[in-house]
N, C-alpha and C positions, 0 to 999 in steps of 0.2 A: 504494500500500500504506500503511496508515495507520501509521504509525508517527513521522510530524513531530511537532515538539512545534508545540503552537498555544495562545494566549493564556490558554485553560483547563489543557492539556495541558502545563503549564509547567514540565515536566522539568528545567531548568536552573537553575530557583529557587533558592539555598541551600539551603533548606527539604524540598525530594526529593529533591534532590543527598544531602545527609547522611544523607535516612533510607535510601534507597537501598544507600549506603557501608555502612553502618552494618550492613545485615543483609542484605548477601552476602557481607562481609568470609569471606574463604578460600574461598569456592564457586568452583571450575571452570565447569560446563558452565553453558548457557542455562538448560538446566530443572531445574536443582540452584538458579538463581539466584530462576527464575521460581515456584518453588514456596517459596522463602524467604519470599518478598516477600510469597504468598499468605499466610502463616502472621502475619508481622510486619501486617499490613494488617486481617486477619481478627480476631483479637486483643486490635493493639495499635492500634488504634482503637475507638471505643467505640460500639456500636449503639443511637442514638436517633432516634427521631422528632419528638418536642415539642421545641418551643422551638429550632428546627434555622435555620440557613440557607438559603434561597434566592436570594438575591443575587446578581447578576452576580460580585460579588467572592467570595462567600463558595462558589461552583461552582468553585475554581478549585482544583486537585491541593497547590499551596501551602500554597492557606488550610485544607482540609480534613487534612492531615497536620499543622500548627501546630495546629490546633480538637483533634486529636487524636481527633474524633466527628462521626456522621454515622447517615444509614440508610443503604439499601439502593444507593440512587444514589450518596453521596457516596462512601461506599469503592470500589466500581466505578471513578468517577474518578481517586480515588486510585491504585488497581491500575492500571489502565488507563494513566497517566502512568508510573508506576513500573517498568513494565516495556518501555512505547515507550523510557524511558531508556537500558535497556539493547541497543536496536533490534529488538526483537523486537515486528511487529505486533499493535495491539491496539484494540479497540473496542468500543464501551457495546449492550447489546441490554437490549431491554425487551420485557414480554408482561402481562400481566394472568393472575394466579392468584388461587385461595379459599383462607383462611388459616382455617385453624380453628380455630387458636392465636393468640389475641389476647386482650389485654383490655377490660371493656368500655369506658375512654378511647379505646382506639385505636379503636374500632369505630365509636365515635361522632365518631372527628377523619375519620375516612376513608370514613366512611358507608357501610359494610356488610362484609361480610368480599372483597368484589370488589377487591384490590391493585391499581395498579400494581408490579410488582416490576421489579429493575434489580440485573444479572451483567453480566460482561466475556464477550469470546472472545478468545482469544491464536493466534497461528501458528505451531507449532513444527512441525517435522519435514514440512512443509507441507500440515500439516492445521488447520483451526480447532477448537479446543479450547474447551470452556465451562467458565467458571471463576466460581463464587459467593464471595467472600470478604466477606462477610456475617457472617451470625451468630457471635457468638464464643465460645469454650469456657462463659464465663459466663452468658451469655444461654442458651442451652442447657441448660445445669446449670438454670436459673428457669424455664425450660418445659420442663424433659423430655425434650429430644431428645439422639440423640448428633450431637455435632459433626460437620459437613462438612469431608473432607482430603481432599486433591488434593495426586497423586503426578507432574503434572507430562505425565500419557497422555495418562489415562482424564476422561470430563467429569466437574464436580464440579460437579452442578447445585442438586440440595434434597435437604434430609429426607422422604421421602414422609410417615413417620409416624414419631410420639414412642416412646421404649422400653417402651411399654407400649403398643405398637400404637395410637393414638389416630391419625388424619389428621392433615396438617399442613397441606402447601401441594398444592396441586393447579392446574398449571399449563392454562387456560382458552383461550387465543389464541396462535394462531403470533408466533414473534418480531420484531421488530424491531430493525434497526440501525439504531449512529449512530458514524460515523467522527470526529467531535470533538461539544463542549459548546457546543450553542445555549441560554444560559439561557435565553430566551424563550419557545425550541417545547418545553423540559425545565418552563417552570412551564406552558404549556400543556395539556400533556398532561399533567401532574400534574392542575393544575387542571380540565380535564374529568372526571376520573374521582374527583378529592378536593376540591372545589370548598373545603371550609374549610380546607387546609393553605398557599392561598396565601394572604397576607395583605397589605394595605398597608405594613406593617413590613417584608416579605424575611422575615422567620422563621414557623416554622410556631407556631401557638398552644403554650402553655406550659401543659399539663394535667401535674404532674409527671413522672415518669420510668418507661420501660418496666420498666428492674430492680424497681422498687417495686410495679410492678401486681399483680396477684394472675392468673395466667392462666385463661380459663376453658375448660373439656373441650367437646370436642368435639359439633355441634349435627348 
């Protein structure tokens, strides 16, 4: 059952130890704790793509809660650690979705609206549960959509469409799991389907920032 901590998954860190403490401080139950964690991670992490880490180091639950920012994968991680802490099983799935809601940087760093995207599953009440802790109230508010919550049940997977009905993400390929963090088969499979986000540096190219984008409607 995945729930060890492993050299990405590095729960014991200072660093997820505290953030961890920090916001479940007075929570009882597992899934009072595990939907905390959702909200502090979703949030209080900041959603970027440009200019990100890839790095053996910079994949690592630690480094990505110190960074305080990430896309799609590195909060996953983070989530994902933050809540094996607490021993409640957890692990990284990936699928490929069309994003209709991009701008044109992203479009051109990722080469089409064709995502990799990257959520957790949790195992509570021994069921797996899918948990997006992604997008945050801010980013949202900049493209339109209402925020994703997760009550801790029910799956918390995407936005299908903006509040003004526009599409969003539209999930393309059955999922896949990954029980801990291979950065290698993680830039891999990045790098197949985003060929320009991986780079010789470890970070993805630095085209300014998502909040700054201007988003475009849907094609």
């Amino acid at each position: 059952m995945p729930v060890l901590e492993t050299d990405h998954f590095d729960y014991s860190h200072p660093v997820v130890r505290d953030f961890v403490a920090e916001h479940t401080r007075g929570a009882v139950t597992q899934t009072d704790k595990v939907v905390r964690l959702y909200y502090a991670v979703r949030d209080g992490l900041h959603y970027e793509v440009f200019d990100t880490d890839l790095t053996d180091a910079g994949l690592k639950a630690s480094a990505i809660i110190a960074a305080r920012r990430g896309f799609c994968l590195h909060k996953s991680i983070a989530y994902a650690a933050a809540v094996r802490s607490l021993g409640v099983p957890a692990r990284l799935v990936h699928a490929h979705v069309t994003n209709h809601l991009a701008s044109p940087e992203l479009l051109e760093l990722v080469g089409g609206d064709l995502f990799l995207h990257w959520y957790t599953e949790i195992l509570l009440d021994r069921r797996w549960i899918k948990v997006t802790p992604v997008f945050s109230k801010l980013m949202c508010k900049l493209y339109g959509m209402t925020p994703l919550e997760f009550d801790g049940s029910a799956d918390s997977v995407y936005q299908p469409a903006t509040t003004d009905g526009t599409r969003a993400l539209q999930f393309l390929s059955e999922p896949q799991y990954l029980d801990d963090v291979d950065p290698g088969l993680i830039r891999g499979l990045i790098g197949r389907s985003h060929p320009r986000m991986v780079t010789a540096t470890g970070r993805t190219p630095a085209h300014g920032s998502l909040a700054a984008q201007r988003p475009v409607t849907a094609r």
